[in-house]
BARONU-756751 format. One record per atom (N, C-alpha, C): atom name; residue number from 1; x, y, z. Coordinates in Angstrom, 1 decimal. Example, Ala and Ser with C-alpha at 12.3 -4.5 7.8 and 13.67 -1.06 7.14 Angstrom:
residues 2
- N, 1, 13.2, -5.7, 7.8
- CA, 1, 12.3, -4.5, 7.8
- C, 1, 13.2, -3.3, 7.8
- N, 2, 12.8, -2.2, 7.1
- CA, 2, 13.7, -1.1, 7.1
- C, 2, 12.9, 0.0, 7.9
END
This chain:
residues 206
- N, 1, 0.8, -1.2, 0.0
- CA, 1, 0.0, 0.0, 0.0
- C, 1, 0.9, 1.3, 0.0
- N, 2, 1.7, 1.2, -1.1
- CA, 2, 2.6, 2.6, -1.0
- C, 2, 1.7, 4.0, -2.0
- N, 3, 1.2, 3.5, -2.7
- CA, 3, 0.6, 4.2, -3.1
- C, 3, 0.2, 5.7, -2.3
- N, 4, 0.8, 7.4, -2.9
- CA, 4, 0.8, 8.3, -1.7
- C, 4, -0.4, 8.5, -1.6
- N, 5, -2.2, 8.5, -2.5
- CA, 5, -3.0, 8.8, -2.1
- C, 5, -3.6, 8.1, -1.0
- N, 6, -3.0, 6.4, -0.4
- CA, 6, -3.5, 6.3, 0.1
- C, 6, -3.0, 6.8, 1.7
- N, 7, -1.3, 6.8, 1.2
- CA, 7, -0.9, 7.5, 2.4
- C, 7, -1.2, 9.2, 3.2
- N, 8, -1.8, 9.6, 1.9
- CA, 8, -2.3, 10.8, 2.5
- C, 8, -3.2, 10.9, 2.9
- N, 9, -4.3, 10.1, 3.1
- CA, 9, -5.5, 9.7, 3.1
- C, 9, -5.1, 8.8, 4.8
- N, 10, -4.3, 8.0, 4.7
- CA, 10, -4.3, 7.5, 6.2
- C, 10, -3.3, 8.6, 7.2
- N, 11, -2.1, 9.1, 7.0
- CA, 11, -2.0, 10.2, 7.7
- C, 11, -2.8, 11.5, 7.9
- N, 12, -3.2, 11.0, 6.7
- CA, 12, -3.9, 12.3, 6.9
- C, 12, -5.2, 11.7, 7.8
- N, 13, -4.7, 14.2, 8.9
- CA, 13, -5.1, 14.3, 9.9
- C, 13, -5.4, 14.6, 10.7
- N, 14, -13.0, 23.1, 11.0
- CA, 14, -13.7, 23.3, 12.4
- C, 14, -14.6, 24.1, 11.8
- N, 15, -14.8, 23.4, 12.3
- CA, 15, -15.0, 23.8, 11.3
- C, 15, -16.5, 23.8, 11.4
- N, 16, -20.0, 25.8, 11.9
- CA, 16, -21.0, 26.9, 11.3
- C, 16, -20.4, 27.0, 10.1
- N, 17, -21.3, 26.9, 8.7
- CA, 17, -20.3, 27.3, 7.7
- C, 17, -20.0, 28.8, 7.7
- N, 18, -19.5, 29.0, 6.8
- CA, 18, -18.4, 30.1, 6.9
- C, 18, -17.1, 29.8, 7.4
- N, 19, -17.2, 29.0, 8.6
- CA, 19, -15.8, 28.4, 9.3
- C, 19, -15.5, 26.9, 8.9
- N, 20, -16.8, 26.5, 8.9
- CA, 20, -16.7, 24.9, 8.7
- C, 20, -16.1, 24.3, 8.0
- N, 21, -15.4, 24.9, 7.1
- CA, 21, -14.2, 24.2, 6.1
- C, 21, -12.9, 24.7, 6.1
- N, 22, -12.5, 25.3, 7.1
- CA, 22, -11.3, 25.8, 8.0
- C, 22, -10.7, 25.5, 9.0
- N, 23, -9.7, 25.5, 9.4
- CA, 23, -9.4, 25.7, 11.2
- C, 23, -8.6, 26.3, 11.6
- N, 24, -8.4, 26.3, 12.6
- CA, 24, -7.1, 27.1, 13.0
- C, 24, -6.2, 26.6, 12.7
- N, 25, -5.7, 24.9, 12.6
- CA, 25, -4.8, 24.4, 12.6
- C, 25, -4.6, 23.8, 11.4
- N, 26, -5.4, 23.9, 10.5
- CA, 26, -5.7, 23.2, 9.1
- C, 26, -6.3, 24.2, 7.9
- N, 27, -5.7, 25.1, 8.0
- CA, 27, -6.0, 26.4, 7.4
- C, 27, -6.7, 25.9, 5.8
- N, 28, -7.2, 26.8, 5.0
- CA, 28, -8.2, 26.4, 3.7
- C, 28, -8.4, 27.1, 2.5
- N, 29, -7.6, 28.5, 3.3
- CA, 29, -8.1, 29.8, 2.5
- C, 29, -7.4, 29.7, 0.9
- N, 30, -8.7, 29.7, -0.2
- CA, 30, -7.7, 29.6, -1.4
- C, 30, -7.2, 30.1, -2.1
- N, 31, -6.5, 31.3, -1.3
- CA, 31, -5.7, 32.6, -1.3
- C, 31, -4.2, 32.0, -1.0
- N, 32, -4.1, 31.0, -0.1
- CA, 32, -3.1, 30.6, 0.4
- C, 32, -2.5, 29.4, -0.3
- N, 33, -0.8, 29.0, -0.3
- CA, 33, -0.4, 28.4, -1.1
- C, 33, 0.9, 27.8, 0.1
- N, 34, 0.5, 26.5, -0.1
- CA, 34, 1.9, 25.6, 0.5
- C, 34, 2.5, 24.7, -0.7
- N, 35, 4.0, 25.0, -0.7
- CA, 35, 5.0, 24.1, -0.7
- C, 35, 5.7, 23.1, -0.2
- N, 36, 5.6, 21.9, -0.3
- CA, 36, 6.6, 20.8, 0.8
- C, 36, 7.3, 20.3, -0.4
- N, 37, 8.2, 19.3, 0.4
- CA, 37, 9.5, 18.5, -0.2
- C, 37, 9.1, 16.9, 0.2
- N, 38, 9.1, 16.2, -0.6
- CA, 38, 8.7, 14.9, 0.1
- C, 38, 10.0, 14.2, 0.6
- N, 39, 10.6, 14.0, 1.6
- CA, 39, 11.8, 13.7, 2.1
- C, 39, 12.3, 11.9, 1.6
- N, 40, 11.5, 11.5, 1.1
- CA, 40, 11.3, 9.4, 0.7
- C, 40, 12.6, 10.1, -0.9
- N, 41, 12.0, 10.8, -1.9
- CA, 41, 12.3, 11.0, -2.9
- C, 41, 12.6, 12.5, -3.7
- N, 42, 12.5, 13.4, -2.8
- CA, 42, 12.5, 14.7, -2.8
- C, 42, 12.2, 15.5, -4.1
- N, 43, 11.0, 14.5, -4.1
- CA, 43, 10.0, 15.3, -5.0
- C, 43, 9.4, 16.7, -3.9
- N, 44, 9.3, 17.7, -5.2
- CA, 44, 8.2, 19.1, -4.5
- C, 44, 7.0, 18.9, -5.0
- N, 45, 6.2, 19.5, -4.2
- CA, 45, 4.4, 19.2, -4.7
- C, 45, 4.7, 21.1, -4.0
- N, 46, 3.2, 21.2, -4.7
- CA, 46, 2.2, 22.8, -4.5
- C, 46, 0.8, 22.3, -3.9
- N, 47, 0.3, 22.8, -2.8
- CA, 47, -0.8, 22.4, -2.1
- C, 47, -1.5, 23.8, -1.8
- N, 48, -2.8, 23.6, -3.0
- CA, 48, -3.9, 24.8, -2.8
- C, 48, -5.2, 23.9, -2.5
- N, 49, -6.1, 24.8, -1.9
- CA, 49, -7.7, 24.5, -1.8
- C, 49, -8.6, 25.5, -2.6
- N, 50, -9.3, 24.8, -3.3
- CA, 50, -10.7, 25.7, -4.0
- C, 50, -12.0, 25.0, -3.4
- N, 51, -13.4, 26.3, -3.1
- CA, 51, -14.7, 25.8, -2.7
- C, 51, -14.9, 24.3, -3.7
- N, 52, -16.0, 23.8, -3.6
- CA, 52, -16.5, 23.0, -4.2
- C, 52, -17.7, 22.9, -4.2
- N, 53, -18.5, 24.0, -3.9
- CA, 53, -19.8, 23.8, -3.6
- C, 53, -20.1, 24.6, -2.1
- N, 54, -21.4, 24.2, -1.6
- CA, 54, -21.8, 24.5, 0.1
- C, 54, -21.3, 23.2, 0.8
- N, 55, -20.3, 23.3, 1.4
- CA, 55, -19.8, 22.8, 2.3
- C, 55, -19.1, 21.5, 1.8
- N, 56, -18.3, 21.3, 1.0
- CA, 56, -17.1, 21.4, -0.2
- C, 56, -15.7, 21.8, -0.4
- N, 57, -14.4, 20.9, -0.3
- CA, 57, -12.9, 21.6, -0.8
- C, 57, -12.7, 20.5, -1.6
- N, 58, -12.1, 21.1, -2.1
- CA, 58, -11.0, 20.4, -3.2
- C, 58, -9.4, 20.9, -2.7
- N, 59, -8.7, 19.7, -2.4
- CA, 59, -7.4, 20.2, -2.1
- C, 59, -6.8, 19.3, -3.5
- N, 60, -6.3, 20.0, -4.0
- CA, 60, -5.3, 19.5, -5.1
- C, 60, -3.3, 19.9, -4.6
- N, 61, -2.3, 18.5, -4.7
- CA, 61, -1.4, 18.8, -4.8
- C, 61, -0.7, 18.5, -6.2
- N, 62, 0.2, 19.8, -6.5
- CA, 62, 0.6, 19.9, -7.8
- C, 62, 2.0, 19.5, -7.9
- N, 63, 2.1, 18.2, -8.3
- CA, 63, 4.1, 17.9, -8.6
- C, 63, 4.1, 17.8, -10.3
- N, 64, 5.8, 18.0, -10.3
- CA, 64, 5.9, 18.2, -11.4
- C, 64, 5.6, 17.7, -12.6
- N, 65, 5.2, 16.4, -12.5
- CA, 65, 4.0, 15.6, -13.5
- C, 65, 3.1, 14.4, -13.2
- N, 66, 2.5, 15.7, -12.6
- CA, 66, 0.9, 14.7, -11.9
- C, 66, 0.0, 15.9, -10.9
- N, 67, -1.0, 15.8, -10.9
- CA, 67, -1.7, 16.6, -9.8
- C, 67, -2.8, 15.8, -9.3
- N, 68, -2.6, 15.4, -7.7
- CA, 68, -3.8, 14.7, -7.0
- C, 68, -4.3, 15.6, -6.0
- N, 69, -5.9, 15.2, -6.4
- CA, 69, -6.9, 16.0, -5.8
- C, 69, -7.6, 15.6, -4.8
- N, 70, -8.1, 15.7, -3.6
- CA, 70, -8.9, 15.3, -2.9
- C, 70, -9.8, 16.0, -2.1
- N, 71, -10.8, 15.0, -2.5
- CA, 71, -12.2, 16.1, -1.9
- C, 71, -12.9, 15.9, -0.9
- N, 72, -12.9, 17.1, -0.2
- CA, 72, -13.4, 17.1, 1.6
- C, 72, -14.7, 17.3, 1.8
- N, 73, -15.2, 17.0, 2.5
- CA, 73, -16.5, 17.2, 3.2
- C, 73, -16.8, 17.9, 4.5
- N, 74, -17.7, 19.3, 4.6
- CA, 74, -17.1, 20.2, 5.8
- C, 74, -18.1, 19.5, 6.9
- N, 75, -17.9, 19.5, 7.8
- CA, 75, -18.7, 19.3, 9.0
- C, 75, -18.4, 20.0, 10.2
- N, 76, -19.6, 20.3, 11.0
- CA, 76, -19.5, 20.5, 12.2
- C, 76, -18.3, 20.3, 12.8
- N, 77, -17.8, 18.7, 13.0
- CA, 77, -16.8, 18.1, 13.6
- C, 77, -15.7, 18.0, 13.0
- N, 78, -15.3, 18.4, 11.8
- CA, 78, -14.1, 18.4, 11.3
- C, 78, -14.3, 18.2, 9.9
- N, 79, -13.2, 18.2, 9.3
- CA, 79, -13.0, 17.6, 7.6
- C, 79, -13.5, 15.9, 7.7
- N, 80, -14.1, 15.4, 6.4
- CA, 80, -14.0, 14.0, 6.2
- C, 80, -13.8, 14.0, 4.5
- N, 81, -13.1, 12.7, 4.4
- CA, 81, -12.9, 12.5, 3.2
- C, 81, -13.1, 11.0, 2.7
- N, 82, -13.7, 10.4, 2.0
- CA, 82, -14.3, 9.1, 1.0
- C, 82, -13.8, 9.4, 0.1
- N, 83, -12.7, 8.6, -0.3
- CA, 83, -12.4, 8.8, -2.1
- C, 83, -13.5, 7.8, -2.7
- N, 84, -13.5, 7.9, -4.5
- CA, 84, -14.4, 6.9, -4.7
- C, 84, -13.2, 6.0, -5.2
- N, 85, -14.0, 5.0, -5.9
- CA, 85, -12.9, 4.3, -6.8
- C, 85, -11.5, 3.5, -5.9
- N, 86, -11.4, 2.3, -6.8
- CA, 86, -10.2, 1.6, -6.5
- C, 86, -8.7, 1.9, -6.5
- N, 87, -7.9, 1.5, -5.4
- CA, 87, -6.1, 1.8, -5.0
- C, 87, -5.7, 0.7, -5.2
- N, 88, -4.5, 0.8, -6.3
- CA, 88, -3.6, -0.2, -6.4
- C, 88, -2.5, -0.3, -4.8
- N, 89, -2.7, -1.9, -4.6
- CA, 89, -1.8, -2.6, -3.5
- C, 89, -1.0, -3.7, -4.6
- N, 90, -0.2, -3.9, -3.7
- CA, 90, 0.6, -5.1, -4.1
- C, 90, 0.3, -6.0, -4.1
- N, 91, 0.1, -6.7, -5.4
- CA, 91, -1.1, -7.7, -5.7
- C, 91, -2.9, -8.1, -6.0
- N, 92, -3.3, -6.8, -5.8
- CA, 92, -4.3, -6.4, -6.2
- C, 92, -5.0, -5.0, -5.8
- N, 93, -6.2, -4.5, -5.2
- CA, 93, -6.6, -2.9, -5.4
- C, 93, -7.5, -3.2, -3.9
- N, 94, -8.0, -2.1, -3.5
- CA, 94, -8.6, -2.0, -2.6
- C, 94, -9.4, -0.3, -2.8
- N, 95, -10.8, -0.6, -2.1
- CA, 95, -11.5, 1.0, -1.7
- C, 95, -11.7, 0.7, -0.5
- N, 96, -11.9, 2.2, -0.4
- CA, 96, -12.9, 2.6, 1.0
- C, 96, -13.9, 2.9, 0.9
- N, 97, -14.8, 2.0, 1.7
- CA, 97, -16.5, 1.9, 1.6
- C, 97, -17.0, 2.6, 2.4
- N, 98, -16.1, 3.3, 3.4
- CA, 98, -17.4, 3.9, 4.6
- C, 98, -16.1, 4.7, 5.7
- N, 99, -16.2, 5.8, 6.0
- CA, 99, -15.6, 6.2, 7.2
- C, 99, -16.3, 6.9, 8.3
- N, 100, -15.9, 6.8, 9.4
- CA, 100, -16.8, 6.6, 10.8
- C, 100, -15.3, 7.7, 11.8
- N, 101, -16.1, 9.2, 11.9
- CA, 101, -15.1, 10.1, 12.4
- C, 101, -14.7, 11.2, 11.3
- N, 102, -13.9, 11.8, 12.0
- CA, 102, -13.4, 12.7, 11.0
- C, 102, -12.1, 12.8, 10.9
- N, 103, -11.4, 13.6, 9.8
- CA, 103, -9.9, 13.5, 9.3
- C, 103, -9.1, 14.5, 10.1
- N, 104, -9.6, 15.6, 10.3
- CA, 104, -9.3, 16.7, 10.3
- C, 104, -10.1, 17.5, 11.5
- N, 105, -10.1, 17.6, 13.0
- CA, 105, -11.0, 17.7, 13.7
- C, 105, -11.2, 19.1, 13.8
- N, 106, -12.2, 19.7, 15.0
- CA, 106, -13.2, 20.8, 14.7
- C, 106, -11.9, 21.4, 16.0
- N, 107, -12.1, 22.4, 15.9
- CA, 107, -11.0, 23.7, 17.0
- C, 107, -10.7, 23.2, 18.2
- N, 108, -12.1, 22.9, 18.7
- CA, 108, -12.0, 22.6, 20.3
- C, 108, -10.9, 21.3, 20.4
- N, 109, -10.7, 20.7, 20.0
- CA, 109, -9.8, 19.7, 20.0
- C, 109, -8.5, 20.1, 19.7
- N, 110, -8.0, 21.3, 19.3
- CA, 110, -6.6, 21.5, 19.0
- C, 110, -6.2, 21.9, 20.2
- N, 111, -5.6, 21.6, 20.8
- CA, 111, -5.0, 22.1, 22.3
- C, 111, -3.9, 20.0, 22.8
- N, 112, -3.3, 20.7, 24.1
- CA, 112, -2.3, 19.5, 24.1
- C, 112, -3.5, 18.6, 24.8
- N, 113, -3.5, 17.6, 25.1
- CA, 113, -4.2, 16.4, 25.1
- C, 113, -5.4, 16.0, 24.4
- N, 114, -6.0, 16.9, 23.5
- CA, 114, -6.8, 16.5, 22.5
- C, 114, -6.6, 14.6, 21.7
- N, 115, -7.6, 14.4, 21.2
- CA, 115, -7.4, 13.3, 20.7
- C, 115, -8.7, 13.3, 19.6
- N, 116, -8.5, 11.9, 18.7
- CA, 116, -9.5, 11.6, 17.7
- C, 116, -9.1, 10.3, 17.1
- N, 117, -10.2, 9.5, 16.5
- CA, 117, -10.2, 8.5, 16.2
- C, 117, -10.9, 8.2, 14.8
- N, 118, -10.6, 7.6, 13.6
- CA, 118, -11.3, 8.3, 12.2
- C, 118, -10.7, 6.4, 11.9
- N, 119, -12.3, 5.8, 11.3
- CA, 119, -11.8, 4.3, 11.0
- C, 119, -12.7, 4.3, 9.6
- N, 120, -11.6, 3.6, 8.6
- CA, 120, -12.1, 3.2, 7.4
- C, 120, -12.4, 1.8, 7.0
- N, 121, -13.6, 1.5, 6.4
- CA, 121, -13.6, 0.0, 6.0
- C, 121, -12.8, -0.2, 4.9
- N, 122, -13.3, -1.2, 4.7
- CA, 122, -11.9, -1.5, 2.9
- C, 122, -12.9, -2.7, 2.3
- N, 123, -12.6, -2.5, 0.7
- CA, 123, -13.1, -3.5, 0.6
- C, 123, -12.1, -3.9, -0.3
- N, 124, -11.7, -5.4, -1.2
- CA, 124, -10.8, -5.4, -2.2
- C, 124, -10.6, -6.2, -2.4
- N, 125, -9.8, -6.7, -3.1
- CA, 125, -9.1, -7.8, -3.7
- C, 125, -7.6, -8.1, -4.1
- N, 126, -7.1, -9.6, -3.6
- CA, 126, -5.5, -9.7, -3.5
- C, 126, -5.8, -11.4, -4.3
- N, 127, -5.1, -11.4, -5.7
- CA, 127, -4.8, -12.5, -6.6
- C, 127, -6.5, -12.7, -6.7
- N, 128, -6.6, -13.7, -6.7
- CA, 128, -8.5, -14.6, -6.5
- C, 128, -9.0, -14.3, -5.2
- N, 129, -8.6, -13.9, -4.5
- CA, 129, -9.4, -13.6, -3.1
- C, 129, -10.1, -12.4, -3.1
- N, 130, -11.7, -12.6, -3.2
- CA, 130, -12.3, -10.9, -2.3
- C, 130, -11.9, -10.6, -0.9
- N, 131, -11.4, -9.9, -0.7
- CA, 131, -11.6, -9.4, 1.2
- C, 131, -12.0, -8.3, 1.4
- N, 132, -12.3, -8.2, 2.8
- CA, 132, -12.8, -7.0, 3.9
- C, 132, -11.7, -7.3, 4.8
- N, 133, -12.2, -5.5, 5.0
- CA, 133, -10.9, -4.9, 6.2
- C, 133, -11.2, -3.8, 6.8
- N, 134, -10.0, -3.0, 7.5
- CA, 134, -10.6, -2.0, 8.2
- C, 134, -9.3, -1.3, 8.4
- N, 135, -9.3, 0.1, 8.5
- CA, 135, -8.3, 0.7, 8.8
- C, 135, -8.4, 1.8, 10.3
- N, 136, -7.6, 1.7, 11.3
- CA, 136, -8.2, 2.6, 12.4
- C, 136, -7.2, 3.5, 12.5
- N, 137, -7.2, 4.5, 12.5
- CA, 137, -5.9, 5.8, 12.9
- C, 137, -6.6, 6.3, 14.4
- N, 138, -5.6, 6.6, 15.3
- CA, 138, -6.0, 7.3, 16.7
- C, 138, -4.7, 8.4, 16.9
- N, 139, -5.2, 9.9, 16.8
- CA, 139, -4.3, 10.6, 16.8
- C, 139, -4.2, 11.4, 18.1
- N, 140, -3.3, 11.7, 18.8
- CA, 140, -3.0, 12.8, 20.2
- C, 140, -2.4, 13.8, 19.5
- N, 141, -2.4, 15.0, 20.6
- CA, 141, -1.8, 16.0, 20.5
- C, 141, -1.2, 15.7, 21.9
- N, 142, 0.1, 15.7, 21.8
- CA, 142, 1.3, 14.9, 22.8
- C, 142, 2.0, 16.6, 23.6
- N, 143, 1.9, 17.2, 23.0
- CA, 143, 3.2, 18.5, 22.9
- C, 143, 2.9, 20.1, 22.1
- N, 144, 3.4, 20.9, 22.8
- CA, 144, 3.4, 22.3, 22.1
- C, 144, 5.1, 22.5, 22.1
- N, 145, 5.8, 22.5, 20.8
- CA, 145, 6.9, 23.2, 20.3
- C, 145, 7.2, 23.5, 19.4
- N, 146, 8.9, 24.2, 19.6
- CA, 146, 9.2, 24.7, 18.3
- C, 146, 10.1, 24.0, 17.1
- N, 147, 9.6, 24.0, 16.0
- CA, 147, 10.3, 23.0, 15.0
- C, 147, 10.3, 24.0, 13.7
- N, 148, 11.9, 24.1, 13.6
- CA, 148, 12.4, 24.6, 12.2
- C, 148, 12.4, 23.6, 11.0
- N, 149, 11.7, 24.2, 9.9
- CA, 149, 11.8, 23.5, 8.7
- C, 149, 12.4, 24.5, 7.8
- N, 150, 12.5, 24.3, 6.4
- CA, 150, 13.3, 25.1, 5.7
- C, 150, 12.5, 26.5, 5.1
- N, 151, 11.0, 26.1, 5.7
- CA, 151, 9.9, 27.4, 5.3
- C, 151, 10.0, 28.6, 6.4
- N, 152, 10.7, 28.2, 7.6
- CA, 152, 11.0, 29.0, 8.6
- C, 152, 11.0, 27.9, 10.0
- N, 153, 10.5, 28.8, 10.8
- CA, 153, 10.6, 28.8, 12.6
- C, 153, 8.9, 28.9, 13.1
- N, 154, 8.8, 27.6, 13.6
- CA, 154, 7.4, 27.3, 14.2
- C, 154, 6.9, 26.9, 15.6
- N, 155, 5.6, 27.4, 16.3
- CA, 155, 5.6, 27.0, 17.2
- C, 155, 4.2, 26.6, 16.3
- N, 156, 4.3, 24.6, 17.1
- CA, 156, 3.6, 23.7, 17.1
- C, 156, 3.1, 22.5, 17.8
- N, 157, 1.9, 22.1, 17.2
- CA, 157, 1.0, 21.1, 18.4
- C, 157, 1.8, 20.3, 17.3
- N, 158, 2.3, 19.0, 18.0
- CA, 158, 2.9, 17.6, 17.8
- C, 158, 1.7, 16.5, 18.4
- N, 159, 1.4, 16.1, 16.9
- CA, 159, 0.6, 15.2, 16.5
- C, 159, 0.5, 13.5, 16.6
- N, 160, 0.4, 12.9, 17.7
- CA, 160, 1.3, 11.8, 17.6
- C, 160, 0.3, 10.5, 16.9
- N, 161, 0.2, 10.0, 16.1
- CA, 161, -0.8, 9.0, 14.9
- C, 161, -0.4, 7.7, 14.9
- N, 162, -1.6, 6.6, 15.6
- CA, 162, -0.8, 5.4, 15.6
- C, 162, -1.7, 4.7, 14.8
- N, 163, -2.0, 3.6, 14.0
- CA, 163, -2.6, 3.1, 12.8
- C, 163, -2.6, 1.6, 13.1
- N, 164, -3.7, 0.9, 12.6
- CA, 164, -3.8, -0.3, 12.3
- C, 164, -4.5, -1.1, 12.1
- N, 165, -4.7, -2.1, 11.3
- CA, 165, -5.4, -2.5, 9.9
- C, 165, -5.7, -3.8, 9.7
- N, 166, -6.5, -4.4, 8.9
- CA, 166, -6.5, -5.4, 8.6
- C, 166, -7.0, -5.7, 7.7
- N, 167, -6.3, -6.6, 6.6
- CA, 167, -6.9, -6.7, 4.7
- C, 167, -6.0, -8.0, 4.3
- N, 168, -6.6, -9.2, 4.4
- CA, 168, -5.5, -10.4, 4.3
- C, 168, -5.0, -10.8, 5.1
- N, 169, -4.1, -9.6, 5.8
- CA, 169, -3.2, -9.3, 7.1
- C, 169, -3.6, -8.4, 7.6
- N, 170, -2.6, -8.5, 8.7
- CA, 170, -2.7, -7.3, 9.6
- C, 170, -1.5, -6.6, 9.4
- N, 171, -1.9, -5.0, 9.4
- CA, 171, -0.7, -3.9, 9.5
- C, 171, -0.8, -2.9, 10.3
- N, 172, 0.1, -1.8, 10.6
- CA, 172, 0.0, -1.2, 11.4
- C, 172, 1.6, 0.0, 10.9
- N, 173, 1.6, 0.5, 12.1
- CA, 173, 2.3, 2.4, 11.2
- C, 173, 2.2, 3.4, 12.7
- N, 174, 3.0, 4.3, 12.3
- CA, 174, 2.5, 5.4, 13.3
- C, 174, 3.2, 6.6, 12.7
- N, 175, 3.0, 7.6, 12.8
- CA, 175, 3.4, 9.1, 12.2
- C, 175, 3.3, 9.9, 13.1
- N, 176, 4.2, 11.1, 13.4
- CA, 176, 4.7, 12.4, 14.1
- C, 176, 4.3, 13.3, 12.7
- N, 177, 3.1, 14.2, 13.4
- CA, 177, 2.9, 15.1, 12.6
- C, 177, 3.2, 16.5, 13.3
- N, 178, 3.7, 18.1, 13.4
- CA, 178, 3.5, 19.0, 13.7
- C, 178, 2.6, 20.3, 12.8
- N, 179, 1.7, 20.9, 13.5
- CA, 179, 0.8, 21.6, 12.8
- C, 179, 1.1, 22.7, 13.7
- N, 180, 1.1, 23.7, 12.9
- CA, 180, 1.4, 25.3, 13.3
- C, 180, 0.0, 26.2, 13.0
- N, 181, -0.4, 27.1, 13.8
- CA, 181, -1.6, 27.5, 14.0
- C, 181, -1.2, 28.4, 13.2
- N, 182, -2.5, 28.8, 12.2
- CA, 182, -2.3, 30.0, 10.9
- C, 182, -1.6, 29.3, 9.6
- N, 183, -0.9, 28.3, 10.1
- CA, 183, -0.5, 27.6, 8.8
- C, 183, -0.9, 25.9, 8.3
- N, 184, -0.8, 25.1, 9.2
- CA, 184, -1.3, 24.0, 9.3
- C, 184, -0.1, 23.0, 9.5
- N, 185, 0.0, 21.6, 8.5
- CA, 185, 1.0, 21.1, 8.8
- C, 185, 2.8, 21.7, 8.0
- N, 186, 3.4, 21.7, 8.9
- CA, 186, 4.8, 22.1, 8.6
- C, 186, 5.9, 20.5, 8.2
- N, 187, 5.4, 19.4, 9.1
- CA, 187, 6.0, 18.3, 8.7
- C, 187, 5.9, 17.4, 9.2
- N, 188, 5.8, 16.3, 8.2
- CA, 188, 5.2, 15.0, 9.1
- C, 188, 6.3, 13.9, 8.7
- N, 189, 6.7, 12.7, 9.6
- CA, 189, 7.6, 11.7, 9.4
- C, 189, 6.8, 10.1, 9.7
- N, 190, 6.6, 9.3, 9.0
- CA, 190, 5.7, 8.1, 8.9
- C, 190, 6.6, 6.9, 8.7
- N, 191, 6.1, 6.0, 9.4
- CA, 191, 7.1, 4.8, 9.2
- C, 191, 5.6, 3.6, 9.3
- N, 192, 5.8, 2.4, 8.6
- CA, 192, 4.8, 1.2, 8.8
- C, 192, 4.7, 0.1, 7.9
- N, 193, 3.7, -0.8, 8.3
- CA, 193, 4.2, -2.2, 7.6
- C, 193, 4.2, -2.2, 6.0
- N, 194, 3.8, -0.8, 5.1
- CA, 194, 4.0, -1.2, 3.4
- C, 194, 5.1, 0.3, 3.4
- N, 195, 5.6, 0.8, 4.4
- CA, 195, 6.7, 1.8, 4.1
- C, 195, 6.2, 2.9, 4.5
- N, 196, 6.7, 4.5, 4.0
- CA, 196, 6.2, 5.4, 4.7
- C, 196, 6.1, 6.6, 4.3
- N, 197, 6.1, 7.7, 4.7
- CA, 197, 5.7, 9.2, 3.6
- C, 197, 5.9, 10.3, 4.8
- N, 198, 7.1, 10.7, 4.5
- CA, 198, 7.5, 12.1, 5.2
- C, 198, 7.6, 13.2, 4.4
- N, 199, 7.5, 14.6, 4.5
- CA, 199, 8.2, 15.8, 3.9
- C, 199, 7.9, 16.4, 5.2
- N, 200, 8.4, 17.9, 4.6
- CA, 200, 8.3, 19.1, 5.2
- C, 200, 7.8, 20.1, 4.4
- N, 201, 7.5, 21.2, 5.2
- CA, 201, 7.1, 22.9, 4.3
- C, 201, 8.1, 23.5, 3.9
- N, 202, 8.4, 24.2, 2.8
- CA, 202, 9.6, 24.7, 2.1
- C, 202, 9.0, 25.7, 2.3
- N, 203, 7.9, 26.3, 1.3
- CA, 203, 6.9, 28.1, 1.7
- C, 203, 5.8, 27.6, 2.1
- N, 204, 5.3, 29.1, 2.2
- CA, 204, 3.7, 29.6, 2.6
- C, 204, 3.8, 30.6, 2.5
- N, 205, 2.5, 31.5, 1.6
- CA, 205, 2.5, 32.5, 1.7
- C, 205, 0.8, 32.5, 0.8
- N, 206, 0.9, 33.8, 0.6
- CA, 206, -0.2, 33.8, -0.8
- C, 206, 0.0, 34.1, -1.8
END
């Protein structure tokens, strides 16, 4: 499961509208424009958001040949996201049929001991076998510090994400994410049983 949409989709992770497709910690505005570096292969991507409708984003990241899009769902309680359609794994594809929680939680939750819990079903196939599965992420806010990346000097909630799954097998992962208030995430580092997906923020600005 290296595939990064799916890894952005599992790390990844206030919103009355007007607000509801924002947060403090997960900013939206599509005035605003992030840069990261993927640290695995030091590819650059460009990461904007455009409305999509009443209560609606589209975050598209832009690398140098390819652009993946993903589309959010605003809620009360945070971002959610269902892709449709099938993900190539190793040896055959898998979707997600149903998520239970949210990706991206609502304000009151950003502070140090916050937590959240966001579980996906699966459905798919590996060689001749149909299977079902499930994916569970449980994330903390562990920490308030400061963490330099090459976009500057941050003070951040440290995100701590532990993961684990079942499709065939069982797997499991965990990721250190830090998110800077006004900006969102500055850098995340992932390790787990099909590999893993770190960068950092190079810019931000508008």
């Amino acid at each position: 499961m290296k595939a990064w949409g799916f890894w952005a989709i599992v790390w990844l992770g206030s919103l009355a509208f007007g607000n509801v497709c924002s947060s403090a910690f997960y900013p939206t505005d599509p005035d605003l424009r992030w840069r990261y570096r993927n640290l695995n292969d030091n590819q650059v991507y460009t990461q904007t958001f455009t409305q999509a409708g009443v209560g609606a984003l589209l975050e598209q990241r832009r690398f140098a040949a390819r652009t993946e899009t993903t589309q959010w769902t605003c809620t009360p309680q945070g971002l959610r996201t269902l892709p449709e359609g099938e993900m190539p794994i190793p040896g055959g594809s898998v979707r997600l049929t149903r998520l239970t929680g949210v990706i991206i939680p609502s304000n009151e939750t950003w502070r140090v001991g916050g937590r959240w819990v966001y579980r996906y079903e699966l459905k798919g196939r590996i060689a001749v076998f149909d299977l079902t599965g499930f994916l569970e992420v449980e994330n903390r806010i562990v920490a308030k510090e400061t963490i330099s990346v090459p976009a500057g000097r941050f003070e951040a909630l440290r995100v701590e994400a532990s993961f684990r799954g079942e499709f065939g097998i069982g797997f499991g992962g965990r990721a250190t994410y830090w998110f800077a208030e006004g900006v969102g995430v500055v850098k995340q580092v992932s390790e787990g049983t099909f590999g893993g997906q770190s960068s950092e923020l190079i810019e931000f600005g508008r």
